[in-house]
Each structure stands twice: as structure tokens, then as C-alpha cells.
C-alpha positions as CSV (number, residue, x, y, z in Angstrom):
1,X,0.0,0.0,0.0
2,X,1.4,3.3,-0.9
3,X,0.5,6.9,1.5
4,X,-1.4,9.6,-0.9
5,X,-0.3,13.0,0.7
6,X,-2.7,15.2,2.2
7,X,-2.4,18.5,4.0
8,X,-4.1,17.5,7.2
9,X,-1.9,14.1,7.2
10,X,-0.3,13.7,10.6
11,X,2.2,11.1,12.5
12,X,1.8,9.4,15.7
13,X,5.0,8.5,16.4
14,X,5.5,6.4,20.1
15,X,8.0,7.1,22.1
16,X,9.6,3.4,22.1
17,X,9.5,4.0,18.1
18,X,11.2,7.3,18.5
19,X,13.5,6.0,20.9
20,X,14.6,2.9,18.8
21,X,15.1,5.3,15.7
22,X,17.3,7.2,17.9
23,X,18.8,3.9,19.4
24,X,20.2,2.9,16.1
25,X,21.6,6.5,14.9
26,X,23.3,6.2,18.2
27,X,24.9,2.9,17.7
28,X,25.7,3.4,14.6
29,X,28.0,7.4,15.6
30,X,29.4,5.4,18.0
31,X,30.7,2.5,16.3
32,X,31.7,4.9,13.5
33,X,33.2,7.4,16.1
34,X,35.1,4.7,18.1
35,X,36.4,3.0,14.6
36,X,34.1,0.3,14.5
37,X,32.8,0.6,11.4
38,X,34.0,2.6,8.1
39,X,30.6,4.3,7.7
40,X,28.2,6.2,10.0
41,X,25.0,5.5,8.6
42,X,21.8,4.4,10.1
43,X,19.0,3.5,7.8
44,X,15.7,1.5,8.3
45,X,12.5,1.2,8.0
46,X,9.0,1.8,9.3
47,X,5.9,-0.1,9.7
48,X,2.4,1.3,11.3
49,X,-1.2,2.1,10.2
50,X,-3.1,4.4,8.3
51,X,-6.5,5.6,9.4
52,X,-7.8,8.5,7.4
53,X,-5.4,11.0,7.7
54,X,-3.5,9.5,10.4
55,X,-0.3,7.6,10.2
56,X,1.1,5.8,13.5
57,X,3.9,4.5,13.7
58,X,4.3,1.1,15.1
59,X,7.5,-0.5,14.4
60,X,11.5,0.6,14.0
61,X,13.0,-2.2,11.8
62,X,16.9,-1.6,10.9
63,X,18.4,-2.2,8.4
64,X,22.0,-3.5,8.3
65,X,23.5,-4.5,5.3
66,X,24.5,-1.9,2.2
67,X,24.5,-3.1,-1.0
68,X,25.4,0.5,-2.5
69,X,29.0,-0.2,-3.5
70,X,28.0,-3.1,-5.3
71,X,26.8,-3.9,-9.2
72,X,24.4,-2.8,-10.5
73,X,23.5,-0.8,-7.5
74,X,26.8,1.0,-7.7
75,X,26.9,2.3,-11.6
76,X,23.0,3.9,-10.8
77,X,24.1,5.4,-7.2
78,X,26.9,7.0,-8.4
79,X,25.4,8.1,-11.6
80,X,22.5,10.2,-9.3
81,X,25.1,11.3,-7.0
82,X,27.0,13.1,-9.5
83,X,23.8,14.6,-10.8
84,X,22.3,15.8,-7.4
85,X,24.8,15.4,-4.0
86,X,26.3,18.2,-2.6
87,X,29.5,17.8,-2.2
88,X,30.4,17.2,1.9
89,X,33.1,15.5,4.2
90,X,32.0,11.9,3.1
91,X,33.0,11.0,-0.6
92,X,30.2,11.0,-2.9
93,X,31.1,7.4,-3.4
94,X,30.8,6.8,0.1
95,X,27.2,8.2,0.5
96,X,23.9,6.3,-0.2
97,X,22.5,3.6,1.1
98,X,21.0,0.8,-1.4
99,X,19.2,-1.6,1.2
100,X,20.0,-5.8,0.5
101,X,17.2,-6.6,-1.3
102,X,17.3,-9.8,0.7
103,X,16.8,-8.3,3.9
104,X,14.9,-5.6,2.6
105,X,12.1,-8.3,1.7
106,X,12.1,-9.8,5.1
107,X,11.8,-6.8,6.8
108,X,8.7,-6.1,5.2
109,X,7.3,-9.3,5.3
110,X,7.7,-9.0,9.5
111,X,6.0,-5.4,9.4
112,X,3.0,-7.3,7.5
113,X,3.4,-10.3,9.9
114,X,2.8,-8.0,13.1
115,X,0.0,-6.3,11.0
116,X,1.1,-3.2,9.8
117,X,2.3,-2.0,6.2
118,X,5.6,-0.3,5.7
119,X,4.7,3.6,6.0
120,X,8.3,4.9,5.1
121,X,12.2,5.0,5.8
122,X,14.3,6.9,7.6
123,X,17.8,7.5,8.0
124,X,20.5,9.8,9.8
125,X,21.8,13.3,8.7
126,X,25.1,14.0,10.8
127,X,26.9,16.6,9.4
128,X,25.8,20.1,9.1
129,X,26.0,22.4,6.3
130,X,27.0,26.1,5.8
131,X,23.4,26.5,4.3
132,X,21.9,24.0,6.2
133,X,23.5,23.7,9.6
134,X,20.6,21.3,11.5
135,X,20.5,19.2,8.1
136,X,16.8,18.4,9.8
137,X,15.0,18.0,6.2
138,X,15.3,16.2,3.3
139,X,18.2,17.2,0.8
140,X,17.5,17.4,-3.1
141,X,19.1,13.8,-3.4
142,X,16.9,12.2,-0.9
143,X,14.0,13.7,-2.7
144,X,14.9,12.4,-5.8
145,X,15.4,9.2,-4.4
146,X,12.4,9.0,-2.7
147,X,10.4,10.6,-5.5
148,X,7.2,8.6,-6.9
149,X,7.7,5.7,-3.4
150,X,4.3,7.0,-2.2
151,X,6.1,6.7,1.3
152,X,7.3,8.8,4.4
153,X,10.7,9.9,4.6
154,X,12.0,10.0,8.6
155,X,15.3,12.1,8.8
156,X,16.9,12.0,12.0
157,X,19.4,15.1,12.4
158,X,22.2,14.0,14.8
159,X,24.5,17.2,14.0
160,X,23.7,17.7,17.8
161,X,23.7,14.2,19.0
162,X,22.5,15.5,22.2
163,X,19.4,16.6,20.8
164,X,18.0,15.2,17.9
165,X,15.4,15.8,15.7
166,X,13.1,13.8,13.8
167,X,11.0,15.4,10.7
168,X,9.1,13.6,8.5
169,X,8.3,14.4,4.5
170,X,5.9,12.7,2.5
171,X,8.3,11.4,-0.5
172,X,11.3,13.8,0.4
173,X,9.4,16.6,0.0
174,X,10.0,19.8,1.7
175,X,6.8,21.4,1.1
176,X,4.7,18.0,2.2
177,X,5.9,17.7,6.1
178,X,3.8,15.5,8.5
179,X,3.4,17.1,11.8
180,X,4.5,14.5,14.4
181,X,2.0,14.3,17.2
């Protein structure tokens, strides 16, 4: 089931789903940080209800593995980060996430299993920019990306890991933001 944007749309988003987003942005600084891992990326999905014009969020579901440096995902990632990235500290080649379509699948399949249908994505901004230092919406690559998904885009700022903040844009939009109740 794909979301269909309207203006009254709003998220109820739990506090043990906002936490686990958080959780996993967390782990995933730190382990980056401490030189655990070679990226600092946190990406997932997640999984709720939709009643009218409300969405709720019911379920966090991480995702772990990233397929992005490898073919065919590769060629197409790069090609659309040439096109539409702004250049930062992280390497263009270095930025993206394509999720394993493997564990993409089963992901979804457990968001049906426990009843809900997959509402959106999120994932981490942690650098800010000169023109956008709390790097709290969606930049023009994630909307391209997420252009045409019919789903909800959760970005997580962690520029100020300390205090976070979670918006969420109907297909990367800027101009279609779900207030968060």
C-alpha cells in the first residue's frame, strides 16, 4: 500500500518507536566514532497504520546490510550522485545507502506479519552544512530518491547528537511535512 499526501496528514509517532530510531543513529555514531565501522550510517524502515489522515507508527526495523557499492547498484548510485549530492566530508562514493534486497524483503514481510504495512524509511543526517546547519529536512538527493515511493521519509538530524530531531516528509518533500504528534 502506498500513502497519498494530504495536508491534514499527521504522524503518531511512540515514544519506544522514537527511541529505537534514535537507538540505532546512536549505535551506529558510535561505532563509526570509536572506529568500529568505516561508515556512520543508520537506515531503516517503518511499519504502522493508516486511518484516514492518520499515520502511526508502530515498528522501528533496521536495516543493516548496504548493498550500495555493489553492481548494479553501484553504476546507478553513483550516476544520481553526480547529478544531485552536494559535495560534503563523506566522498560521494561513500554516500547512499541501497538496502540488501534480501533483507529488505524480510523486513517487510515481518511489518505485515505483526499487521502493519511499511509507512516509510528513515535514516541519519550528521553533518551540518553552511546553508543548512541542523541538516533536519530532506536534501534534493533524498528527494529524488524517494520521489514517486508513495512513502514517508523520517530524517533524524544528529548534528547535535544530544538533541535530535526527527521530521518527517511525505516522499522527500520539503513542502509535504507530517506534523509529528
Amino acid at each position: 500500500m502506498s500513502l497519498s499526501y494530504g495536508p491534514d496528514m499527521c504522524l503518531v509517532l511512540p515514544e519506544a518507536v522514537r527511541q529505537a530510531m534514535l537507538d540505532h543513529c546512536r549505535r551506529s555514531l558510535a561505532a563509526f566514532r570509536e572506529g568500529r565501522s568505516a561508515e556512520c550510517k543508520a537506515f531503516g524502515l517503518i511499519c504502522g497504520t493508516v486511518a484516514d489522515q492518520v499515520v502511526t507508527a508502530a515498528d522501528c526495523l533496521p536495516l543493516h546490510k548496504n548493498v550500495r557499492s555493489q553492481s548494479p547498484h553501484k553504476e546507478r548510485m553513483d550516476k544520481v550522485m553526480a547529478e544531485y549530492a552536494i559535495p560534503s566530508e563523506t566522498p560521494l562514493t561513500m554516500r547512499g545507502w541501497v538496502a540488501d534486497p534480501a533483507e529488505l524483503f524480510a523486513r517487510i514481510r515481518e511489518c505485515r506479519e505483526r499487521g502493519g504495512t511499511l509507512l516509510g524509511t528513515y535514516h541519519m543526517h550528521r553533518l551540518g552544512w553552511p546553508h543548512d546547519p541542523l541538516r533536519d529536512t530532506p536534501t534534493r538527493l533524498d528527494e529524488v530518491l524517494a520521489r514517486e515511493s508513495g512513502l514517508l521519509m523520517f530524517i533524524i538530524s544528529m548534528v547535535e547528537p544530544d538533541r535530535p530531531i526527527i521530521r518527517v516528509f511525505f516522499e522527500g518533500n520539503k513542502e509535504q511535512e507530517l506534523l509529528v504528534r
